[in-house]
C-alpha positions in Angstrom: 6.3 11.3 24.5 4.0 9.0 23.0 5.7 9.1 19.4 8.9 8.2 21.4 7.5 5.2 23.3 6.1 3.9 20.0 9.5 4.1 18.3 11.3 2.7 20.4 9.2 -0.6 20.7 9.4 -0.6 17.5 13.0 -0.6 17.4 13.3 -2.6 20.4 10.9 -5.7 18.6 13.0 -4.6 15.0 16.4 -5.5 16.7 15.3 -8.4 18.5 13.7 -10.2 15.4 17.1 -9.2 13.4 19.5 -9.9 15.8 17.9 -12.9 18.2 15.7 -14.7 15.9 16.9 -14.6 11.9 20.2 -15.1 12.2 19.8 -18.5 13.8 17.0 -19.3 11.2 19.3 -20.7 7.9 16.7 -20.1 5.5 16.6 -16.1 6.5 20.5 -16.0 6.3 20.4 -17.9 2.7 17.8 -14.8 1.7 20.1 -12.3 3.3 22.6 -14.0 1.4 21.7 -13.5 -1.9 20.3 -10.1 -1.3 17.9 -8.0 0.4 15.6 -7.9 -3.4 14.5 -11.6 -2.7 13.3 -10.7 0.5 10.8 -8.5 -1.7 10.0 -11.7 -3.7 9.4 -14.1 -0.8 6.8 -11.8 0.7 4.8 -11.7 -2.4 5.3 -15.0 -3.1 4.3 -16.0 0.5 1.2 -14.1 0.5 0.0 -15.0 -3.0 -0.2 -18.7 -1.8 -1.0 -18.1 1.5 -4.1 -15.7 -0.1 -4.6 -18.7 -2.7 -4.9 -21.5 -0.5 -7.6 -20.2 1.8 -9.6 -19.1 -0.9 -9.7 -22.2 -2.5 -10.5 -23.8 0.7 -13.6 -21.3 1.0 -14.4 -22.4 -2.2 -14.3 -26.0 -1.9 -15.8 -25.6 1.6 -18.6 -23.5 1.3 -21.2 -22.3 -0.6 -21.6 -18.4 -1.8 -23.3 -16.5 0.8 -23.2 -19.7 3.0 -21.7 -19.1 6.3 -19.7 -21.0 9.3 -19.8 -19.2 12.9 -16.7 -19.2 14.6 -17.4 -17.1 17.4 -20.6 -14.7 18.2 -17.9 -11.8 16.8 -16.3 -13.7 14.1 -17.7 -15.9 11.2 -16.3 -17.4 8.0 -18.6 -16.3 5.0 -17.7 -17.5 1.4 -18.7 -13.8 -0.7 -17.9 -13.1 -4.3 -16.9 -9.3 -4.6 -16.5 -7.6 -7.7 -15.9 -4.5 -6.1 -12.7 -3.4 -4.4 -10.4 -3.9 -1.5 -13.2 -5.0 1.5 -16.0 -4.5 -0.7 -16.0 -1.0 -1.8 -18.0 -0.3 -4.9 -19.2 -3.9 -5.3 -22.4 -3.0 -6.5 -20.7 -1.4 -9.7 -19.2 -4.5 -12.0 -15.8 -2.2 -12.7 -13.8 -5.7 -13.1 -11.6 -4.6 -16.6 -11.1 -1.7 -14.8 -9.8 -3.0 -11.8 -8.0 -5.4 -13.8 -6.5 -2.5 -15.6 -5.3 -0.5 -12.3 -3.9 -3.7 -10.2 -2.1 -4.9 -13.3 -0.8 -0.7 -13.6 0.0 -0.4 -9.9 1.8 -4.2 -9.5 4.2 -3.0 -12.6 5.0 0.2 -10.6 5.6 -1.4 -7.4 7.9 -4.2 -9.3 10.0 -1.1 -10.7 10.0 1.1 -7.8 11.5 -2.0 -5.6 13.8 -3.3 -7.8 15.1 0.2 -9.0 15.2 1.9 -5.1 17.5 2.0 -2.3 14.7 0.7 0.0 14.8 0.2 4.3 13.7 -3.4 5.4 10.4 -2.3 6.4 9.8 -0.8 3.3 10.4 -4.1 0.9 8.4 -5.7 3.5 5.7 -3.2 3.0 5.7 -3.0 -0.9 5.6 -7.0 -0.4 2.6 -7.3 1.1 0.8 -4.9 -0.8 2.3 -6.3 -4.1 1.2 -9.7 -3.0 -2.1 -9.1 -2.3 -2.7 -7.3 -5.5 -1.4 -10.3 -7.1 -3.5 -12.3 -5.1 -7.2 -10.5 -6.1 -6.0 -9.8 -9.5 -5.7 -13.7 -10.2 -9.5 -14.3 -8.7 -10.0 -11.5 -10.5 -8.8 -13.2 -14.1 -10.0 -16.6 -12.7 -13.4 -16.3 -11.9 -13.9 -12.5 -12.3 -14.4 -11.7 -8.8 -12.5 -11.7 -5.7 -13.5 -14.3 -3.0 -13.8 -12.7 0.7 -14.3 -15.0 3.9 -13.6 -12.8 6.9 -16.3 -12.0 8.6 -16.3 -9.8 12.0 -19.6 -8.9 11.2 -19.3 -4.8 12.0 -16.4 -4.9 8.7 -17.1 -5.4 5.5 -15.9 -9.2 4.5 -12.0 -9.6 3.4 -9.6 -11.8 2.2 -5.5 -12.1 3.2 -5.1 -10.3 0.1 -7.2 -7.0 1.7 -5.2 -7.9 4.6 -1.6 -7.8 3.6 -2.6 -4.5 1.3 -3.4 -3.2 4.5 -0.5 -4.1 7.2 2.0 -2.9 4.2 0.5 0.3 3.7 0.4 1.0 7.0 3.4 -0.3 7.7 4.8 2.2 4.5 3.0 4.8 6.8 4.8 4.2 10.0 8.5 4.0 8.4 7.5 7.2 7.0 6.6 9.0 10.0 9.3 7.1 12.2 11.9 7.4 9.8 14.7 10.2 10.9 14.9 12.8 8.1 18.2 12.6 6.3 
């Protein structure tokens, strides 16, 4: 029952974005235009410079470790990780490696997109996550560590980057279990 409810909001909001908002909006229908593929490349492009520009802000803004309360849950705090996606292994300085792997897994995603008969949801997915590997790799090359600012104090600290690997791969896991088998 639950499953069922869940699906069909999703349809419900999946239809009403397709069908009542994008096709009034010119620069969707100039994407849809020249093919569902550059839908792929907007999203990474998107949230490479949407990761890029708040990071440089928290770099120009604030100190590392230094800190700007934003609420008693929430804070903005400028961290340098060297570790992985919210801080995992940052005590280990594993940066070729990491290099190594997000350079490895950004080639893979790039194929599998371009080479695959892909839903929507799913180039949105492999978007986000492809853009925010791109995102960490190139703080990663720049100043060989990955700047994190979200704070909500019981989470590790994260970036947009962490967050768009995130939303796609969980939204890669809900078009998996909600799509119909063929």
């Amino acid at each position: 029952m639950a499953k069922c409810i869940i699906a069909n909001l999703i349809n419900f909001g999946r239809d009403f974005v397709r069908f009542a908002i994008l096709p009034k909006c010119r620069k969707f229908q100039l994407l849809m235009h020249f093919g569902i593929k550059y839908y792929f490349w907007f999203c990474v492009f998107f949230i490479l410079f949407t990761d890029a520009i708040t990071k440089l802000i928290v770099r120009q803004m604030l100190n590392v470790h230094s800190s700007i309360k934003i609420f008693s849950f929430f804070s903005v705090t400028h961290v340098q990780n060297k570790g992985s996606l919210f801080g995992l292994l940052g005590s280990y300085d594993a940066n070729t490696f990491f290099i190594l792997i997000t350079t490895i897994a950004v080639i893979c995603i790039f194929y599998h997109t371009m080479r695959s008969r892909l839903s929507h949801s799913e180039i949105l997915a492999w978007g986000l996550v492809a853009g925010g590997a791109l995102g960490n790799l190139a703080d990663r090359l720049l100043y060989g560590a990955v700047t994190d600012f979200i704070d909500f104090k019981i989470w590790p600290v994260f970036n947009v980057a962490d967050s768009a690997i995130t939303a796609g791969i969980v939204l890669l896991l809900l078009a998996e279990v909600y799509t119909p088998a063929k």
